[in-house]
PyMOL commands that place a pseudoatom at each C-alpha (Angstrom):
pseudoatom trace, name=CA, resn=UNK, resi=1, chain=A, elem=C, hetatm=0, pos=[27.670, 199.028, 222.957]
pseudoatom trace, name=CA, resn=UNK, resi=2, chain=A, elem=C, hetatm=0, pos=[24.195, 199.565, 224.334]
pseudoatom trace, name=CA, resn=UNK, resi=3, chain=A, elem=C, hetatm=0, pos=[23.083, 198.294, 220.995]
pseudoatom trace, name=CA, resn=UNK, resi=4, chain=A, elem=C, hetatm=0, pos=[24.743, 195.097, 220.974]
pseudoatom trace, name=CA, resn=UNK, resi=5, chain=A, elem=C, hetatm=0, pos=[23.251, 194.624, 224.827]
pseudoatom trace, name=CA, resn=UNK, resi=6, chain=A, elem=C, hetatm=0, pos=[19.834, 194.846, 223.516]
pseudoatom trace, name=CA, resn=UNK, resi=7, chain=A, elem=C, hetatm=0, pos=[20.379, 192.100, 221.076]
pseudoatom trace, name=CA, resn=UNK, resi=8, chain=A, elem=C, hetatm=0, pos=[20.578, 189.493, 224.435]
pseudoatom trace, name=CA, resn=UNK, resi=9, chain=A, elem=C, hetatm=0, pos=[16.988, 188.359, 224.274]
pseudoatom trace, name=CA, resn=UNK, resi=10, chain=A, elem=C, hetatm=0, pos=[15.969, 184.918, 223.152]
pseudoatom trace, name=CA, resn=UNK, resi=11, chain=A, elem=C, hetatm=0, pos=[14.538, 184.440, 219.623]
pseudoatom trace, name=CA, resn=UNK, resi=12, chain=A, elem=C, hetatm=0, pos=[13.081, 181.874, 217.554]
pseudoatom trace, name=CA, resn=UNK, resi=13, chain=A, elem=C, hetatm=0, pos=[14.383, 183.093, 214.365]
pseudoatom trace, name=CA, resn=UNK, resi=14, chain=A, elem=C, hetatm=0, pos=[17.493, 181.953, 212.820]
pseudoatom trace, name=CA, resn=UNK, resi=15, chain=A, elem=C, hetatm=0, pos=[18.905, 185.315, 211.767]
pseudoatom trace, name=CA, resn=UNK, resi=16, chain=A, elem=C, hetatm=0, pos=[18.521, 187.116, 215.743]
pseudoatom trace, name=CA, resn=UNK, resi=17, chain=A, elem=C, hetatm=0, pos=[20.778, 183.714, 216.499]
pseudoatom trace, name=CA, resn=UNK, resi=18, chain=A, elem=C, hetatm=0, pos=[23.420, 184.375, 214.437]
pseudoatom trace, name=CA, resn=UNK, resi=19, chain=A, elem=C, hetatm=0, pos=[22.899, 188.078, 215.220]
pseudoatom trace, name=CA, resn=UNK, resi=20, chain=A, elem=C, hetatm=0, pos=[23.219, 187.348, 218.894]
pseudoatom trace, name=CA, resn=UNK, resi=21, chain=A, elem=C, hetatm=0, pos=[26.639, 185.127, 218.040]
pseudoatom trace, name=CA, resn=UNK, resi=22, chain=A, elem=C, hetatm=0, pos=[28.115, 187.642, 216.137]
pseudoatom trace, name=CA, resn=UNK, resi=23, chain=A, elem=C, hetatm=0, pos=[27.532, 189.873, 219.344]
pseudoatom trace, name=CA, resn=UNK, resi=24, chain=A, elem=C, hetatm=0, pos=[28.744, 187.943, 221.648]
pseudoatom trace, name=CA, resn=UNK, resi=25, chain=A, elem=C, hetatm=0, pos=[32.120, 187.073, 219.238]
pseudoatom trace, name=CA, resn=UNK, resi=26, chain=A, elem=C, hetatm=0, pos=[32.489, 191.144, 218.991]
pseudoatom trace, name=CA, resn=UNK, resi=27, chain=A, elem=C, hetatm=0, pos=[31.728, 191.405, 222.641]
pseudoatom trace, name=CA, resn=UNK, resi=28, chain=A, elem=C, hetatm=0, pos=[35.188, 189.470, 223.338]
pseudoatom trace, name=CA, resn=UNK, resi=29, chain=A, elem=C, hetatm=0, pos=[36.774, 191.537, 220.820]
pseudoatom trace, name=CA, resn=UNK, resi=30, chain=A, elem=C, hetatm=0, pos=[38.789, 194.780, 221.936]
pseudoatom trace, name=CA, resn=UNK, resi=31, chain=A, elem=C, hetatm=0, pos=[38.147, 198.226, 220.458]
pseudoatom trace, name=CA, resn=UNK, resi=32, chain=A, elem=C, hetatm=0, pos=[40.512, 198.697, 217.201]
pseudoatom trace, name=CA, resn=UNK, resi=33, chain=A, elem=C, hetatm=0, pos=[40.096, 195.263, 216.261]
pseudoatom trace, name=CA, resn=UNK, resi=34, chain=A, elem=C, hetatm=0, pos=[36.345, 195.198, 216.480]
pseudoatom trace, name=CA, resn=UNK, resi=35, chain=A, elem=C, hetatm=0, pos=[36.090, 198.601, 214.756]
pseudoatom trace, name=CA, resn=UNK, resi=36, chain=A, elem=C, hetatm=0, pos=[37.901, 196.271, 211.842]
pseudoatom trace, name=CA, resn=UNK, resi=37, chain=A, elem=C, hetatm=0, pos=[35.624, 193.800, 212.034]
pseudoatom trace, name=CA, resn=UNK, resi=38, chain=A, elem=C, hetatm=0, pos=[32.206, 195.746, 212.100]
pseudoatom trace, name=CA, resn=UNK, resi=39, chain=A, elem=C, hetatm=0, pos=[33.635, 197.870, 208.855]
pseudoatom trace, name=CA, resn=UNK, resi=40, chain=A, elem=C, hetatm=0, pos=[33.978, 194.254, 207.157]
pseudoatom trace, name=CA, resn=UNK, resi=41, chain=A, elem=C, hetatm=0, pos=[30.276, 192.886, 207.997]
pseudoatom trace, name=CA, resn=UNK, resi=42, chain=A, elem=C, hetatm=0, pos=[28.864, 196.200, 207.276]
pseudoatom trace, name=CA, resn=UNK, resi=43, chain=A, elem=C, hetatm=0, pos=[30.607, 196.219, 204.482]
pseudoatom trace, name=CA, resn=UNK, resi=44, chain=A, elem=C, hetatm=0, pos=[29.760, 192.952, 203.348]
pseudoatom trace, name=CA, resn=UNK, resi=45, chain=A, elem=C, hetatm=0, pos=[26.072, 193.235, 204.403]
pseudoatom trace, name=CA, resn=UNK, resi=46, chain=A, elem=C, hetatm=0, pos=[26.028, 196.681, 202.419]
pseudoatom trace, name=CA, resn=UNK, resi=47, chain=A, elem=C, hetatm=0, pos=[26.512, 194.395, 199.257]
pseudoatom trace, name=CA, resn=UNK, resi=48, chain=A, elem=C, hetatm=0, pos=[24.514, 191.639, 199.915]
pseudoatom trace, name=CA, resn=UNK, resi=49, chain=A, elem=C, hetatm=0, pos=[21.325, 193.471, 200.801]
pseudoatom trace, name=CA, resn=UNK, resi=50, chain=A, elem=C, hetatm=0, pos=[21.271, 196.934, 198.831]
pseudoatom trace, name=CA, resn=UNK, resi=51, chain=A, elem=C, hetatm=0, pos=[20.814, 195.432, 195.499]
pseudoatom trace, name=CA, resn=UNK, resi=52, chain=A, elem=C, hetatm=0, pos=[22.182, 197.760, 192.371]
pseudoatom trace, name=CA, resn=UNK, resi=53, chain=A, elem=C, hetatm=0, pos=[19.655, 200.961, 191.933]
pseudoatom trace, name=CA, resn=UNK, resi=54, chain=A, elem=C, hetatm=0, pos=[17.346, 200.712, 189.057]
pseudoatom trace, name=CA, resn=UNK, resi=55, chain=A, elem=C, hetatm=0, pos=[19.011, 203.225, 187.194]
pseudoatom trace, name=CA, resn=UNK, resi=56, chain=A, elem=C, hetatm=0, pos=[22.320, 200.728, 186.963]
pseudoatom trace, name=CA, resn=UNK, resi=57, chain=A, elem=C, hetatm=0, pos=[20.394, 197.983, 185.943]
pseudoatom trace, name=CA, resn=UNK, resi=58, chain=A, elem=C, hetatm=0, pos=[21.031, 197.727, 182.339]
pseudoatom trace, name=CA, resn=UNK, resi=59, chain=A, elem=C, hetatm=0, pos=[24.571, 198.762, 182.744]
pseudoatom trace, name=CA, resn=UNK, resi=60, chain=A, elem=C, hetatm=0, pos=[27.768, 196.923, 182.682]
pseudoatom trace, name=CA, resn=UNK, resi=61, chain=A, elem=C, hetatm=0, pos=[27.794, 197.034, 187.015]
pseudoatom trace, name=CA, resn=UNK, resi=62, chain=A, elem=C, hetatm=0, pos=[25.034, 194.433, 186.601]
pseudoatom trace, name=CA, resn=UNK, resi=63, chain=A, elem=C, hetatm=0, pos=[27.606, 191.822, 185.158]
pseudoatom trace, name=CA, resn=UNK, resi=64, chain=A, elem=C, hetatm=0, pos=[29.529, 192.201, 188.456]
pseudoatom trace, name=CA, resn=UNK, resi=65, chain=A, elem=C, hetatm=0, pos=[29.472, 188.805, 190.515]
pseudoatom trace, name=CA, resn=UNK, resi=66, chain=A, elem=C, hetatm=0, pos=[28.963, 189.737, 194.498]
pseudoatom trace, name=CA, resn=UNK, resi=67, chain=A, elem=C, hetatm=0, pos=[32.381, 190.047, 195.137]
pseudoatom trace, name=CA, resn=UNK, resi=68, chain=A, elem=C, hetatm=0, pos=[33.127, 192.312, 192.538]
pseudoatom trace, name=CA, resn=UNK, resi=69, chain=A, elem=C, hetatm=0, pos=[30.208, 194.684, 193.511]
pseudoatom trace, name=CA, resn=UNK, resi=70, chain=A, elem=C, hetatm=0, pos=[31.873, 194.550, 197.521]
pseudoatom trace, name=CA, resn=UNK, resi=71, chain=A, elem=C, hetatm=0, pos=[34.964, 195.341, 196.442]
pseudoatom trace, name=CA, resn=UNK, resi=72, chain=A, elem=C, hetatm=0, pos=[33.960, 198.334, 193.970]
pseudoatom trace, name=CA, resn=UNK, resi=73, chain=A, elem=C, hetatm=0, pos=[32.047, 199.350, 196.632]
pseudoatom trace, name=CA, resn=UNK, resi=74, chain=A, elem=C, hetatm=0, pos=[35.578, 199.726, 198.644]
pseudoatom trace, name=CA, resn=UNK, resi=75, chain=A, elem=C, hetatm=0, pos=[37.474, 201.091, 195.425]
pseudoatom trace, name=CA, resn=UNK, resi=76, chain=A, elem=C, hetatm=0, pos=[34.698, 203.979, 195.193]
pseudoatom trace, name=CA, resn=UNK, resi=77, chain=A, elem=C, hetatm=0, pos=[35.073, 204.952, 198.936]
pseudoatom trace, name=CA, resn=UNK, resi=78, chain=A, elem=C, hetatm=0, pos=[38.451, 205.443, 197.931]
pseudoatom trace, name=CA, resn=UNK, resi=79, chain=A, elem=C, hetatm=0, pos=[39.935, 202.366, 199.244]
pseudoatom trace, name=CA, resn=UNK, resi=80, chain=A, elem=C, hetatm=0, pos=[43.571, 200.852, 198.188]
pseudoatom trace, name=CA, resn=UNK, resi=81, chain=A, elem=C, hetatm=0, pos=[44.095, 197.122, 197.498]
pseudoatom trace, name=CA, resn=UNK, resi=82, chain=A, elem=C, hetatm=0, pos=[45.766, 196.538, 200.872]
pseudoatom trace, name=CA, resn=UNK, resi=83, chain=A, elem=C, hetatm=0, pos=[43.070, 198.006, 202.935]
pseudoatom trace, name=CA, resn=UNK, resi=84, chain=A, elem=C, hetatm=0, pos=[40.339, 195.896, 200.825]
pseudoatom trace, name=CA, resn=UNK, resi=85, chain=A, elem=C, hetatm=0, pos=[42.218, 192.821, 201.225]
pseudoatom trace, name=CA, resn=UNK, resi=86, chain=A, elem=C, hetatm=0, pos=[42.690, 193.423, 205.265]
pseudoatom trace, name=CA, resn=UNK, resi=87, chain=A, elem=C, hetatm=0, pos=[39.129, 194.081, 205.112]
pseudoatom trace, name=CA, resn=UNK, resi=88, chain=A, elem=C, hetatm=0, pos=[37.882, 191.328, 203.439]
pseudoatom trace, name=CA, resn=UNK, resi=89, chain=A, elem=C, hetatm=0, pos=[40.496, 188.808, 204.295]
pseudoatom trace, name=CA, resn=UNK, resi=90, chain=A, elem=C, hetatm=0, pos=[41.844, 187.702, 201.020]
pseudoatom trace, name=CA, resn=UNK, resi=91, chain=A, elem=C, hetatm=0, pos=[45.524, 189.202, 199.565]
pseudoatom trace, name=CA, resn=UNK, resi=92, chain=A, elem=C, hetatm=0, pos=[46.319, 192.296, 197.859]
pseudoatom trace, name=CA, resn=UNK, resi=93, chain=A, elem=C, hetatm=0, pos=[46.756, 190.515, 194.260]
pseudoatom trace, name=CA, resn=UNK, resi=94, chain=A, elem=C, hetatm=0, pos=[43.184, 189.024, 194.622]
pseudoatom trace, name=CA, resn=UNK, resi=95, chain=A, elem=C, hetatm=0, pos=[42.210, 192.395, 195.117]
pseudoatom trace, name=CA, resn=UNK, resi=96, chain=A, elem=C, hetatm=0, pos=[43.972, 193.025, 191.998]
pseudoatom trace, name=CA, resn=UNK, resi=97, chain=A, elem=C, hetatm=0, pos=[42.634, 190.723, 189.989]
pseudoatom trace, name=CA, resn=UNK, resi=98, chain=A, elem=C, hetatm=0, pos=[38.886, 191.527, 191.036]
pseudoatom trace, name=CA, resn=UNK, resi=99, chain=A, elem=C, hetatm=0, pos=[40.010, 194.752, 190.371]
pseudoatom trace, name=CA, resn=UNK, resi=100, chain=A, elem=C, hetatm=0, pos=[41.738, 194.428, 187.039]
pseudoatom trace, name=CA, resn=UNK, resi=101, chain=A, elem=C, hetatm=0, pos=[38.515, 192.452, 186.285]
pseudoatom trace, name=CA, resn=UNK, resi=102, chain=A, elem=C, hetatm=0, pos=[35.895, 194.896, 186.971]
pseudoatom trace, name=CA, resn=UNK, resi=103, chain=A, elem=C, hetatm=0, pos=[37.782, 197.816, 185.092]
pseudoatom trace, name=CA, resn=UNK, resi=104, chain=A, elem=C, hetatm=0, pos=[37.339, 194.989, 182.180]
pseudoatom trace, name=CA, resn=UNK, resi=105, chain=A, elem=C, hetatm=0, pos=[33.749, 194.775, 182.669]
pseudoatom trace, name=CA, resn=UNK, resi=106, chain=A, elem=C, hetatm=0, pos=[33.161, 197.892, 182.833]
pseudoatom trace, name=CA, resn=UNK, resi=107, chain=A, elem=C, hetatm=0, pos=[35.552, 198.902, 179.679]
pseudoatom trace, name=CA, resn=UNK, resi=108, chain=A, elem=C, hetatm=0, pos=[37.397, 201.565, 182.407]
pseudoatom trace, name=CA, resn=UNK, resi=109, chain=A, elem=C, hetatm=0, pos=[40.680, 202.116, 182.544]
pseudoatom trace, name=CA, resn=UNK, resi=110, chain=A, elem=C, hetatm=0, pos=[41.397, 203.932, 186.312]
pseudoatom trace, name=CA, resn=UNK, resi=111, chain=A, elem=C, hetatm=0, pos=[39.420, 204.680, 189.098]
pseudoatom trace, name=CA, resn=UNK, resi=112, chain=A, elem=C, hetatm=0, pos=[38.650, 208.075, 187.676]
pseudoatom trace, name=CA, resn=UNK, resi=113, chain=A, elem=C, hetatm=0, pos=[36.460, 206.965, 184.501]
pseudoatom trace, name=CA, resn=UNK, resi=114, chain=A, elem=C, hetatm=0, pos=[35.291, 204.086, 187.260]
pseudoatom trace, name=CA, resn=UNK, resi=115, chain=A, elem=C, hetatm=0, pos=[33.914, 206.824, 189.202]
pseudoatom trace, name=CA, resn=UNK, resi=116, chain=A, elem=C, hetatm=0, pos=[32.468, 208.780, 186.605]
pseudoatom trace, name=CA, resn=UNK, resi=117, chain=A, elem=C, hetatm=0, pos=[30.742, 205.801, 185.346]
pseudoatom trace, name=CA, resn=UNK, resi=118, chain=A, elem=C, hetatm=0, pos=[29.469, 204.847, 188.712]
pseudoatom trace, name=CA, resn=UNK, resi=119, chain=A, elem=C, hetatm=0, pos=[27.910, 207.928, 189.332]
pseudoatom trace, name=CA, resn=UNK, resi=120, chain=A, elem=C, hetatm=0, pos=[26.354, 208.102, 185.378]
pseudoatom trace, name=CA, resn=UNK, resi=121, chain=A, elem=C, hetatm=0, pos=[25.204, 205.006, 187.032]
pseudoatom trace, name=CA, resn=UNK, resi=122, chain=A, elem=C, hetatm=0, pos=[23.466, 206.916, 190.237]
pseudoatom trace, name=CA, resn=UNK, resi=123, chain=A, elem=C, hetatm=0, pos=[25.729, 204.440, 192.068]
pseudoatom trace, name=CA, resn=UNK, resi=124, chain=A, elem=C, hetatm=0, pos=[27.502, 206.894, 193.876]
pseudoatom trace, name=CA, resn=UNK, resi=125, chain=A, elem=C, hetatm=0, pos=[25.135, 209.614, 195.798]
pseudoatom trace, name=CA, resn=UNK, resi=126, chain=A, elem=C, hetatm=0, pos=[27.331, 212.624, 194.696]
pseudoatom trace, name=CA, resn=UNK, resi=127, chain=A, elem=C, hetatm=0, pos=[25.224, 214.962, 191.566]
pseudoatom trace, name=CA, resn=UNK, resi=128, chain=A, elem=C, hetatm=0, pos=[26.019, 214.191, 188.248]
pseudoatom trace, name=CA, resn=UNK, resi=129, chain=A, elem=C, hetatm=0, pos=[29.093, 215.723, 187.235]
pseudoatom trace, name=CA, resn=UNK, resi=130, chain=A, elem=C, hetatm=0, pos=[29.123, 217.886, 184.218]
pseudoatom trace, name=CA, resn=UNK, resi=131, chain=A, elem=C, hetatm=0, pos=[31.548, 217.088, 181.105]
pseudoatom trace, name=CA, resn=UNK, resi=132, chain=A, elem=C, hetatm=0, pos=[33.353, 219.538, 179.715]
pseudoatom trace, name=CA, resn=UNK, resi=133, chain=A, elem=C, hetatm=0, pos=[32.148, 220.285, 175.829]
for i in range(1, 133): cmd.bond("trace and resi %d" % i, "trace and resi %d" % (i + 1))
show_as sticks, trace
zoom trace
């Protein structure tokens, strides 16, 4: 909290502004539900500001629209449809579908071979793995 009370001060800038509303909306919050809703922004803030690393740049993951890169993002922490969807308040079979469309994209057919090709991809920060000959 003694983050969000250092946020109080006055600013001419439109992002502090909406900074200091968000504070103030989480400030009225109580404790599980704002630990919810600071995964979600983070989340969501992750995406929209840490652009794809140079190495995955002339991979398939560039194809992915913004809302398919937040919710692999979710599906590579490990994440099930139902948690994404509570997250990022749309239903489970939207999840799905952004789901079913990014295994497309990527020509992937499970979460395995999506992680594998994420972190070909330095996507993920774990070390190359190493393929069995």
């Amino acid at each position: 909290m003694d983050n969000l009370n250092r946020l109080d001060a006055r600013t001419d800038d439109p992002l502090e502004e909406a900074i200091q509303t968000i504070v103030g909306v989480l400030r009225s919050i109580d404790g599980d539900a704002r630990a919810f809703v600071l995964a979600s922004v983070s989340a969501r803030l992750a995406i929209a500001h840490d652009p794809l690393p140079s190495s995955a740049a002339d991979t398939p993951f560039a194809a992915l629209t913004p809302r398919e890169r937040e919710i692999l993002k979710f599906l590579l922490d490990g994440h099930n449809n139902r948690v994404i969807g509570r997250a990022l308040c749309i239903s489970r079979k939207t999840v799905e579908t952004h789901r079913t469309r990014i295994l497309k994209k990527l020509g992937v057919h499970s979460i395995v071979e999506l992680m594998r090709r994420a972190i070909d991809a330095g996507l993920l920060g774990a070390q190359r793995y190493e393929r069995d000959a």
